[in-house]
C-alpha positions in Angstrom: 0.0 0.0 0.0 1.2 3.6 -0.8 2.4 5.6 2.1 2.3 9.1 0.4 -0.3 9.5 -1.8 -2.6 12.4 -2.6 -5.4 9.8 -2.5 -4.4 7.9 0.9 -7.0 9.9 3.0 -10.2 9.3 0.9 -12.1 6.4 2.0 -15.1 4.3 -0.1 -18.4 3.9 1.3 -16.8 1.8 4.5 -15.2 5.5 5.6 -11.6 3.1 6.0 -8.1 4.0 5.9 -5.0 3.3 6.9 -2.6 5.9 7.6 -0.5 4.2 10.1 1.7 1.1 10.2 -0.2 -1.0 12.6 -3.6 -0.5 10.5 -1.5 -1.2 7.0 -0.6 -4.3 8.5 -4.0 -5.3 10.0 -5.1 -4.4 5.9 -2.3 -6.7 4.3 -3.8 -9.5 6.7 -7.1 -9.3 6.3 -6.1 -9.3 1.8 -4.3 -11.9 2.4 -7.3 -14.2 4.3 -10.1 -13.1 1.6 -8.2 -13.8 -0.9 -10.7 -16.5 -2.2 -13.6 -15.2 -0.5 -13.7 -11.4 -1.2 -16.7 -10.0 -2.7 -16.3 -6.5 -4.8 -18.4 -3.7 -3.1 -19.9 0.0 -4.8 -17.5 2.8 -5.0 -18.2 6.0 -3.9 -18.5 8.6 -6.8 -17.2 11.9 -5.8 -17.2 15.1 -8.3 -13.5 16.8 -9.1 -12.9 20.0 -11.3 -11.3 18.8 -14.8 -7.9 20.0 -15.4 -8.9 21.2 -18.9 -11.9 23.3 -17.3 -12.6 23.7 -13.2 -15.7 25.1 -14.1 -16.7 21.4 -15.4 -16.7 18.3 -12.8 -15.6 14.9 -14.0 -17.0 11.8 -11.7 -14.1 10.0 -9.9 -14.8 6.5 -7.9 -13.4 5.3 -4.7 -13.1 1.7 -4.3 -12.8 0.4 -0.6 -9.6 0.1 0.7 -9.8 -3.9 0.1 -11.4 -3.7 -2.9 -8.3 -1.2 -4.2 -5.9 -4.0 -2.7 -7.5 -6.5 -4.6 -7.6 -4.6 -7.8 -3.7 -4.4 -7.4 -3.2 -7.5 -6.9 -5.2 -8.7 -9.9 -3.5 -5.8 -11.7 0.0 -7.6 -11.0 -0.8 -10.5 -12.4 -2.9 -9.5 -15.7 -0.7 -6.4 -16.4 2.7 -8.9 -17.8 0.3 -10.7 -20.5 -0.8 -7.3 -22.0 2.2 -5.4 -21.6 3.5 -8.3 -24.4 0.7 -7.4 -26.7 0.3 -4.3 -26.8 0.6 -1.6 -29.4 4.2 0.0 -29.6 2.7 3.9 -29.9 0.7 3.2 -27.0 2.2 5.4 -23.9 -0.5 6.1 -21.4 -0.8 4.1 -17.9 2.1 2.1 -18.9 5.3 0.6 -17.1 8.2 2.9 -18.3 6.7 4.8 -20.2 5.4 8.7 -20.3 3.9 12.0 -22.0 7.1 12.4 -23.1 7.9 9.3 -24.5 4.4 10.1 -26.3 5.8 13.4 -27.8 9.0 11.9 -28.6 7.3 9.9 -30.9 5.5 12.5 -32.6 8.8 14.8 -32.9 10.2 11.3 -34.7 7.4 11.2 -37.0 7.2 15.0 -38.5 10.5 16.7 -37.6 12.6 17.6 -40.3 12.3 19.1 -44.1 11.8 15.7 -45.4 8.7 14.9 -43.1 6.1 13.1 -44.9 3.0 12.9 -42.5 1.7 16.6 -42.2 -2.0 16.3 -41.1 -2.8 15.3 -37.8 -6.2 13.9 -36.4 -6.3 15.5 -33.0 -9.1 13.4 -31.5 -10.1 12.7 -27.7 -12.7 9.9 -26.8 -16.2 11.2 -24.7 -16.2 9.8 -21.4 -14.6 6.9 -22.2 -14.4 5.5 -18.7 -18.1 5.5 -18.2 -19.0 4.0 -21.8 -16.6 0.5 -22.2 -18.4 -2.4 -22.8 -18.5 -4.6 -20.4 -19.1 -7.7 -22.5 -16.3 -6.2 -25.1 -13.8 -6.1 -22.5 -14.2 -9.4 -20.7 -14.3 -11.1 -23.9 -11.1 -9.4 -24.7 -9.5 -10.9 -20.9 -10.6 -14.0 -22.0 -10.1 -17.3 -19.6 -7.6 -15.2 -17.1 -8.5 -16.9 -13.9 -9.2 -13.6 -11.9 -11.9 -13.0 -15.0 -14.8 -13.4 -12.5 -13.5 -10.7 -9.9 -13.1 -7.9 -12.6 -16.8 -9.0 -13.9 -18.0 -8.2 -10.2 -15.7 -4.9 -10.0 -17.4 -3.8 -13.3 -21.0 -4.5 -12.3 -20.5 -3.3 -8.5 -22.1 0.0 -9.3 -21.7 3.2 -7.5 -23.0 5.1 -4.4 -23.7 8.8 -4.9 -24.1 11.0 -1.4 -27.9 12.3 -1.4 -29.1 9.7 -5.0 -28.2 6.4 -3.1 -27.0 3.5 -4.8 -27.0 3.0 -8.9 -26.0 -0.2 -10.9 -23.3 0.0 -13.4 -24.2 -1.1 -17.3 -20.9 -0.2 -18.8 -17.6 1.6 -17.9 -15.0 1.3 -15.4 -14.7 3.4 -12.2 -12.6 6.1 -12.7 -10.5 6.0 -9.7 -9.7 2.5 -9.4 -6.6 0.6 -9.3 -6.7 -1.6 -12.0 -9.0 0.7 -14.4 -6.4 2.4 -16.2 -5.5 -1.0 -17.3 -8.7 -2.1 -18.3 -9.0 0.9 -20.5 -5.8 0.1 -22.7 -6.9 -3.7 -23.0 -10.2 -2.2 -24.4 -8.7 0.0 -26.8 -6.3 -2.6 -27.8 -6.6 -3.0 -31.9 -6.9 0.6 -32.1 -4.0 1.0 -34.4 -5.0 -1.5 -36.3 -8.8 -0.6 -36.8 -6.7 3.4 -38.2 -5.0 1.4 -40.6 -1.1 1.2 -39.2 0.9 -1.7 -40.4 3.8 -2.1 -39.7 7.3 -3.8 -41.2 7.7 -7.7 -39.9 10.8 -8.7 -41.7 14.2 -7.4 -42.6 16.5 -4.9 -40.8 13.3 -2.3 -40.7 10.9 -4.6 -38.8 8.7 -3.0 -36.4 8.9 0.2 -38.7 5.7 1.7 -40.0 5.3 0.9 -43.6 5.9 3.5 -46.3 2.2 5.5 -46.9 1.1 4.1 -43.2 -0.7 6.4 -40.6 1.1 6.3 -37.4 -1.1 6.7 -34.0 0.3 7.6 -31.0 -2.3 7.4 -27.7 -2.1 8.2 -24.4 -5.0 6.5 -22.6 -8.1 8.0 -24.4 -6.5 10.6 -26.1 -4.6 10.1 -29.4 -3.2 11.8 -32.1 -3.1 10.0 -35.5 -0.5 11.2 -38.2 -1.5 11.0 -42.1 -0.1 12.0 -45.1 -2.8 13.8 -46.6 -6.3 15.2 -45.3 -8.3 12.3 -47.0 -6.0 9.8 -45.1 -6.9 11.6 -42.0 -10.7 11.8 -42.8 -10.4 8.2 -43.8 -9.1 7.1 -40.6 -11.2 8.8 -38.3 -14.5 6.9 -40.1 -12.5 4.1 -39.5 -11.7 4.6 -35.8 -15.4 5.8 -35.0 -16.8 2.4 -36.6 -14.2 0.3 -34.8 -15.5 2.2 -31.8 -19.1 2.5 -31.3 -19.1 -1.9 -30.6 -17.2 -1.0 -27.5 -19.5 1.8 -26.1 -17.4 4.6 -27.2 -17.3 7.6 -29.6 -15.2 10.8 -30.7 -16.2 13.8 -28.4 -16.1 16.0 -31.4 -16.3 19.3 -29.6 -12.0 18.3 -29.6 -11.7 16.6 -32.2 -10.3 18.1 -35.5 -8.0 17.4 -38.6 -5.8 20.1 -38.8 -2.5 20.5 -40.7 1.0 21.1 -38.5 1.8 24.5 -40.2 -1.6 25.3 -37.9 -0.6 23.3 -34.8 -2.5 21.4 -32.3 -2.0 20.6 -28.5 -1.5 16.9 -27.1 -1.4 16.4 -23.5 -0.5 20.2 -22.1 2.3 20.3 -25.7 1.7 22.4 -28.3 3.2 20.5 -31.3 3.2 23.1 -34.4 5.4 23.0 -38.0 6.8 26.4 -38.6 7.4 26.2 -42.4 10.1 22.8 -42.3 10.9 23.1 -38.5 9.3 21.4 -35.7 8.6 23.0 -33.0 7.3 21.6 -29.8 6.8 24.0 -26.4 4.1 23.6 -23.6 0.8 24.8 -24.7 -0.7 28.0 -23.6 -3.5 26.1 -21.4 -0.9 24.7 -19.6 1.5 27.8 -19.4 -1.9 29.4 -17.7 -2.5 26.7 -15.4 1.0 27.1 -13.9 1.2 31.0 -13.8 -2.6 31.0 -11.9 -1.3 28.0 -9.4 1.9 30.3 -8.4 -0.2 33.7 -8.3 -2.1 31.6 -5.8 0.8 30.0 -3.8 2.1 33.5 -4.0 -0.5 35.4 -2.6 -0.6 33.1 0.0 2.8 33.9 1.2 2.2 37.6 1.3 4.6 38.7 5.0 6.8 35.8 4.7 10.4 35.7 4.3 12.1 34.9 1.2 13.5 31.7 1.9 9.4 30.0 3.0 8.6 31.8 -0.6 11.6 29.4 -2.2 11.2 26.6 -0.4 7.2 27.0 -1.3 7.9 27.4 -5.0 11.0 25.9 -5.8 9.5 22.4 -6.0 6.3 23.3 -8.2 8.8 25.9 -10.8 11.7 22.7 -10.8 9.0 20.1 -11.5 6.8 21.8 -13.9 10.2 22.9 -15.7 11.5 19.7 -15.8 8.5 18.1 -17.2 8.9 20.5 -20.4 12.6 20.6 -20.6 13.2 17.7 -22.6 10.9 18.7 -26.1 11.0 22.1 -25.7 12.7 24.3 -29.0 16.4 25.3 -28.0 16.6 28.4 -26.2 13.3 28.0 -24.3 13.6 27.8 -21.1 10.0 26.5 -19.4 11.1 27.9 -15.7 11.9 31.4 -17.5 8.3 31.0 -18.9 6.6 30.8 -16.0 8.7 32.9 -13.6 10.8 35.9 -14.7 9.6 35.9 -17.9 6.4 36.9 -17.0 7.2 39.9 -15.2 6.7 43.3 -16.3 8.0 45.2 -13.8 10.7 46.7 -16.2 8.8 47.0 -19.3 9.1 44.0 -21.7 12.4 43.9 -22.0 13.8 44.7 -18.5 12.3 42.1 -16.7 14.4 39.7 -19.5 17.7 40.9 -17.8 19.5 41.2 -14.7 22.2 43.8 -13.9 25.7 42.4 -12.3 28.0 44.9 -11.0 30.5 44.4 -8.7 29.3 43.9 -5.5 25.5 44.4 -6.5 22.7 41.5 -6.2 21.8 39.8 -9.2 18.2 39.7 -9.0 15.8 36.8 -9.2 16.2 33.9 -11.5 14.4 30.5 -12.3 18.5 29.1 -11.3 18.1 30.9 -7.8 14.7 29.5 -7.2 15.7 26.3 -7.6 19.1 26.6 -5.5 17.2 28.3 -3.0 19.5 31.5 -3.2 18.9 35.1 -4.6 18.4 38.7 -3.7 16.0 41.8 -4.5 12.9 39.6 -3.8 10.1 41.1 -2.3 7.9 38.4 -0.5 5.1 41.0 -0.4 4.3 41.9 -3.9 5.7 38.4 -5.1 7.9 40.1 -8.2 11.4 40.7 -8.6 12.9 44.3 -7.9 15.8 45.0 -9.9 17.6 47.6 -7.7 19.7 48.7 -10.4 18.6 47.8 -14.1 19.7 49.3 -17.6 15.9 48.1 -18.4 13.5 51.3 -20.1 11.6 51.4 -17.1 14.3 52.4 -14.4 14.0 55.7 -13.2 17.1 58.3 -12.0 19.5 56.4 -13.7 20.9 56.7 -17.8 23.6 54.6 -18.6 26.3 54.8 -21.3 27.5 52.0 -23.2 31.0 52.5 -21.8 29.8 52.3 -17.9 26.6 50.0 -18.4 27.0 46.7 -16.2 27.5 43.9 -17.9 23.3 41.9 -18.8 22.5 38.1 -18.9 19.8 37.4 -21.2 17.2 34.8 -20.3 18.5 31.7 -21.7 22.0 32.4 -20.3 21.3 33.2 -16.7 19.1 29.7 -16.4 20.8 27.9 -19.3 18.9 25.0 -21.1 20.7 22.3 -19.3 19.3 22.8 -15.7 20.7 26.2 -15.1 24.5 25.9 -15.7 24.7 29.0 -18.3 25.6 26.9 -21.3 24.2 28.6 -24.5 21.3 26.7 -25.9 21.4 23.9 -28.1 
């Protein structure tokens, strides 16, 4: 059982948890006796803003701490046989692989002048947790011998605070342990229903064949790469009749062909051809997302010192920059983005530098957030002061080009590699 989890304190419709080490082990006791005996119970559905839109709720389900033991357990031993099968462009909920293994592919597929596949079919499946098939997907498990406990997990229904119990037709809890999993054996085929094939013999086996779409999908979101608009429009008739036997259909609200000289966004990337180069950077949603979360963890910080400001945000600016680092365009720097970069307190091109003279602070930086070390902070407005910049906006001060302090631009003061000041790539 997880020990730190942002989920260990929510408890199914028994109100159970274990939070210490004695109840843990009274937990891992109890599994192990009901091993043979368990019976699946309801989850509790609870509402959480989508990350997309907090103004819309998505339904989440809470399995009973047994029930989520279970589910692992199960998921340990049905996870090997389809981690063999499945499709090689398939990245979400997987063992060792990511989002950006998920982009990488994509920058493999159109980078470059010589790029063949230039239309993309952005598509996203509606609710796609709540529609599977139930009969679809455990004829798809087969004769596994825990087939019969993820029958009852699927039909244990849900209990909803103030509308009592409900009995579930189709779909998977959204929330559960093993439901991720579930979801990629049920849209297993996928690639094959678009129309991928793929090399089997020679040095170039397990390459996509010459004229082939290529799909890359992250749980219920996928992107599928064609040569031409037909191809694309082809393939999405395809996918939608493949689909609709399993429960499931496009949301088409965000789904669209579009061409890459127009760009499109794939899990918080924006992935966008700017006449033959590739660029890929984090989309603006997600640049947002980011900027609101440290205006808020900002403002909440308002009288305190500088070092419980860094040691609030250094963790959420290093993680959010390292999650972007490695397929962003060279020269971007994802912690500038969300940081320094964004302040205007020197006009729009003062709050891109910091002046160095000798003895004088050097300002704020993305690098000194993540050290944990800078000057000319102020905790209560939450910007950088630049006590002595050459920007347009600094006042009692003109500088000559013989006596002006020596300037950093962006990319050199944090440095694409971490923060060690080596020109881009």
């Amino acid at each position: 059982m997880t020990q730190r989890n942002a989920g260990r304190k929510a408890a199914g419709i028994d109100g159970e948890v274990a939070l210490t080490s004695e109840s843990r082990a009274d937990v891992a006791v109890r599994v192990h006796q009901s091993i043979r005996t368990w019976k699946p119970r309801a989850v509790r559905r609870v509402y959480i803003p989508k990350a997309s839109n907090p103004a819309k709720l998505r339904p989440l389900g809470i399995p009973v701490i047994l029930d989520r033991c279970h589910q692992a357990r199960v998921r340990n031993a049905l996870e090997p046989e389809w981690e063999a099968r499945f499709e090689p462009k398939s990245y979400g909920f997987r063992p060792g692989r990511s989002c950006q293994d998920a982009i990488g592919a994509i920058y493999a597929s159109c980078h470059g002048p010589l790029a063949q596949r230039l239309w993309a079919l952005d598509a996203d499946l509606a609710a796609a947790f709540d529609k599977i098939s139930h009969d679809r997907l455990l004829s798809a498990i087969g004769s596994f011998p825990a087939r019969e406990m993820i029958r009852d997990w699927l039909k244990a229904g849900v209990f909803e605070p103030g509308k009592g119990f409900a009995p579930a037709e189709d779909g998977t809890p959204q929330g559960g342990v093993i439901s991720p999993l579930l979801m990629n054996v049920a849209l297993h085929g996928l690639e094959e229903a678009a129309g991928v094939r793929y090399q089997t013999a020679g040095v170039h086996a397990g390459d996509t064949k010459p004229g082939s779409p290529i799909v890359v999908r992250y749980a219920d979101d996928l992107v599928v790469l064609c040569r031409t608009q037909q191809q694309a429009g082809q393939a999405k008739a395809q996918l939608a009749g493949w689909l609709a036997p399993r429960g499931l259909a496009f949301n088409e609200d965000k789904t669209k062909i579009v061409h890459l000289s127009e760009g499109f966004d794939f899990l918080g990337y924006n992935v966008r051809r700017y006449r033959q180069k590739l660029l890929i950077k984090p989309s603006e949603a997600a640049v947002r997302r980011i900027r609101k979360r440290l205006a808020t963890e900002t403002r909440a910080l308002r009288g305190s010192n500088v070092m419980a400001v860094l040691a609030k945000l250094g963790p959420v600016v290093r993680g959010w920059a390292a999650c972007y680092r490695g397929w962003s365009r060279p020269g971007y720097s994802p912690a500038w983005t969300i940081t320094c970069g964004s302040c205007s307190a020197n006009g729009p091109h003062g709050a891109t530098r910091t002046s160095r003279s000798p003895g004088s602070s050097t300002g704020i930086s993305a690098s000194s957030i993540s050290s944990g070390t800078t000057t000319g902070y102020s905790a209560a407005t939450a910007t950088p002061t630049w006590p002595s910049s050459p920007g347009p906006a600094s006042s009692g001060t003109s500088w000559s080009k013989a006596d002006r302090p020596p300037t950093t631009r962006a990319w050199q003061s944090i440095g694409p590699n971490g923060g060690n000041g080596l020109s881009p790539r």
